[in-house]
N, C-alpha and C positions, 0 to 999 in steps of 0.2 A: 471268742470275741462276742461280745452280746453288744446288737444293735441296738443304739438308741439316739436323743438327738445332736449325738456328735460324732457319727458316723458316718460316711460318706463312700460314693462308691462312684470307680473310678473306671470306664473300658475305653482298653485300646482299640484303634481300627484295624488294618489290615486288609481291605480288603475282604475276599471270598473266606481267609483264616478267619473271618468273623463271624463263620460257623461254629467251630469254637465258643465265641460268647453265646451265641444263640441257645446251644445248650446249654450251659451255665444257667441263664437267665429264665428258661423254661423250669427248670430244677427251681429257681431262687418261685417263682411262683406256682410253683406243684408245692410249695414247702410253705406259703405265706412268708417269703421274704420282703421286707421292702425296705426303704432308706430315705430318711429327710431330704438328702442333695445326693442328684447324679449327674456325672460329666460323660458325654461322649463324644470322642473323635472318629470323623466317617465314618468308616464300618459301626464303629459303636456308639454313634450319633443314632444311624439308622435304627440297630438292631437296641437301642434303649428305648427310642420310642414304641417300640410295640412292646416294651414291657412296661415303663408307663405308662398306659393306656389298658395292662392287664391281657393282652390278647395270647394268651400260650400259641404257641404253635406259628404263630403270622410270619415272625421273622424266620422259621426255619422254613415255610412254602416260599417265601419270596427267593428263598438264597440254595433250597437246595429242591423242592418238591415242583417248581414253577420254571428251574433253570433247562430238565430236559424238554418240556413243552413248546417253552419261548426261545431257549436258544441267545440269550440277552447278552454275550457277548461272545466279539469280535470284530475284527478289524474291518468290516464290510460297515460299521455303525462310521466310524472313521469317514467315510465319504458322503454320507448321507446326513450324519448328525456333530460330527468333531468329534467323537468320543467312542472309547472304547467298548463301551457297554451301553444298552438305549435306557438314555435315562429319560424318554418321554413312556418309556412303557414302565419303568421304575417309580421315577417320581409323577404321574400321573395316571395311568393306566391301572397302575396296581393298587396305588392307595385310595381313588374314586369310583375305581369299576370291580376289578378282578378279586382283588383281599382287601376291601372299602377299608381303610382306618377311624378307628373311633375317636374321632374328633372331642365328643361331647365329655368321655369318660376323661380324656388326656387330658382337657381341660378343666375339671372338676379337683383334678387330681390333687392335694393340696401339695405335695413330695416336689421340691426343685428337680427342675433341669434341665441342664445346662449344654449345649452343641457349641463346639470348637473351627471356627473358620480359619484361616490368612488372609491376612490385609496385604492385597497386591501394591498397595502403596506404600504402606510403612512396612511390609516384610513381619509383621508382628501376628500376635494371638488375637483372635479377638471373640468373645465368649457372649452366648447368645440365649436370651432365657424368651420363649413366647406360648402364650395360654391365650389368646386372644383370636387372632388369624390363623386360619388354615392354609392359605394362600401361603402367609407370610413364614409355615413353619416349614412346607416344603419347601420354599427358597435357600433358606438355611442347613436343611437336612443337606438340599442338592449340592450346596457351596462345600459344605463341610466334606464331602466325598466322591470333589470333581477333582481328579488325579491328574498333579502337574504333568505339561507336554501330552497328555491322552485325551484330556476333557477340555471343556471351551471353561472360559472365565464365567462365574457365575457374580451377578451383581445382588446384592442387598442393601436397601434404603442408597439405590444408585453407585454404589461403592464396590469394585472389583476383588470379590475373595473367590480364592482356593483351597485344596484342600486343609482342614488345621493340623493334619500330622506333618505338614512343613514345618508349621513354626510350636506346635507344644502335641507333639506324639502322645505322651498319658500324662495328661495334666493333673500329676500328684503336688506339685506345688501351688496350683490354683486351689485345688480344693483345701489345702492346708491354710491357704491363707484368708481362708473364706470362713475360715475358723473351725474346721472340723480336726480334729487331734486322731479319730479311728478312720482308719480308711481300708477298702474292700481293693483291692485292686483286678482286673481281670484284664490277662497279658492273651498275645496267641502267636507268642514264640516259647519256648521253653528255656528254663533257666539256663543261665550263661550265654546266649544269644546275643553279638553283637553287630553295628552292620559295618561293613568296608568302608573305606575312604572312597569318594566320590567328589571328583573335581567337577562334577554337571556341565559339560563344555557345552551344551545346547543351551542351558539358559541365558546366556548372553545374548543368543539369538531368538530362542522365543519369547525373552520376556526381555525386549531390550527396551522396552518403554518403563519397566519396571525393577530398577536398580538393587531396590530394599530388597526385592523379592527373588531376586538372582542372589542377594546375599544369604539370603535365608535357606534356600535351595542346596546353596555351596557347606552351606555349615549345619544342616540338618542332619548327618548321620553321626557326626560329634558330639550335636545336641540330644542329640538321641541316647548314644551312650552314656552320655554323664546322668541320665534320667536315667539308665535304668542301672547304674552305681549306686545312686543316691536310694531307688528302690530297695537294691539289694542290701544297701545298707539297715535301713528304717526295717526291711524284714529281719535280720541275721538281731539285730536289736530288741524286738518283740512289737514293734508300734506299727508293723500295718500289717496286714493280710493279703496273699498273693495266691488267686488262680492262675496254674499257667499249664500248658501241655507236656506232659511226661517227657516226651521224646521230640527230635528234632517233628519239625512240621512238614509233611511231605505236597501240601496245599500250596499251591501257589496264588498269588495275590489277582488274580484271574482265570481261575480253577473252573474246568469243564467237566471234572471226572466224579459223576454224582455220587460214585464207590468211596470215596476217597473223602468227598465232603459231607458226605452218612456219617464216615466214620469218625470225623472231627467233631461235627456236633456232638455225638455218641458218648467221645471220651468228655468234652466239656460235661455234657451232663453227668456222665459218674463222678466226674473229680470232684464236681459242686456238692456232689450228694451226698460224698463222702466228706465231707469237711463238715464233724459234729462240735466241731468250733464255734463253728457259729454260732450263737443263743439269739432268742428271739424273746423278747420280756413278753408277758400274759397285756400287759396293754400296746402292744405295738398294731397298727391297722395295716390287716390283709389284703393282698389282691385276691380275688374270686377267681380263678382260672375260665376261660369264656369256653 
């Protein structure tokens, strides 16, 4: 597949599995990868802004070099902050103090992209492009990978979202209809991965103010698999490109074990590296690795 401008690249969240992408996307910029438009959901909301912004290495200190130090999750955050993981030391600490994020470069960047929330009120996607506010990009970042029933409701432009892998897990049909025809995709489950039925019997009680969003909850892992049918189809056919992990995932989606999530990044980064598929035309503009 040779990049150009109708290409498009697509990462799932997951969570801690979004070590996984990390390597990938350090690979995509040790090799001068890059793409007109990228979407990411939580995890790969997070872990696309530091490639955006060109910073090799940033996302894999925050998610795997930074986690024995700090310790950033655990259910002790739960009574101090609502939330599973501290996200005042995530979204704040880390990208103003500890691993500063390059604001200036992200913005400069001319490459879209795009961060996936949930509208606590209508239960819907809702897709969020900002180069202006710093402020206003971590709010977004934070919405898009505040995990229902574990994290508190985050608000943007006053408006109550969660995370967007509720309501569009790997938004390959946004990005199609956004007009891009080649799309990159980066998974961090391994082919044929589907998830169980989930009745959510708490959402009725945690989010009984929000109806739409109890719906979307309840129909999320349906939604989920028909998206990754429709993936697998668009691959088995030749029209998109799919990274995804060899083997079942042994990561879990708040993974403590830094052996375990070395070795995720590790394989993301061969898999990526190994895909001489990819072409990159003589005028496409590089990221600089920092």
């Amino acid at each position: 597949m040779t990049i150009d401008s109708n290409t498009a690249l697509v990462l799932e969240g997951g969570g801690l599995r979004g070590v996984f992408t990390c390597g990938v996307l350090d690979c995509f910029m040790d090799r001068g990868i890059r793409f007109p438009f990228s979407v990411g959901v939580s995890a790969g909301a997070c872990n696309g802004l530091s490639y955006m912004s060109g910073q090799r290495g940033r996302a894999k200190a925050s998610n795997i070099d930074l986690m024995e130090k700090y310790h950033y999750v655990g259910l002790k955050y739960l009574l101090t902050q609502k939330c599973i993981m501290d996200f005042k030391l995530l979204f704040e600490d880390f990208p103003e103090k500890i691993i500063p994020y390059d604001y200036d470069t992200y913005f400069k960047n001319p490459d879209r992209f795009v961060m996936v929330t949930t509208n606590c009120l209508t239960g819907k996607a809702e897709y969020f492009e900002e180069k202006s506010s710093s402020a206003r990009v971590m709010d977004i970042v934070r919405a898009s990978s505040s995990l229902p029933f574990v994290s508190p409701i985050t608000y943007i432009d006053g408006v109550p979202m969660l995370d967007g892998g509720i309501a569009d897990s790997i938004p390959v049909e946004y990005a199609m209809n956004q007009g891009f025809d080649k799309l990159v995709v980066v998974l961090t489950r391994n082919k044929g991965y589907r998830k169980p039925d989930s009745r959510m019997p708490l959402a009725k009680i945690a989010y009984r103010r929000y109806p739409h969003l109890q719906d979307a909850l309840r129909s999320r892992n349906a939604v989920y698999n028909r998206t990754i049918d429709l993936i697998e189809k668009l691959e088995d056919e030749g029209k998109i490109l799919v990274i995804r992990p060899a083997r079942p995932v042994e990561v879990s989606r708040m993974e403590k074990d830094i052996a375990k999530l070395t070795a995720l990044y590790q394989e993301g980064y061969a898999i990526a590296n190994s895909m001489e598929c990819i072409h990159i035309p003589e005028t496409t503009h590089h990221i600089k690795p920092r």
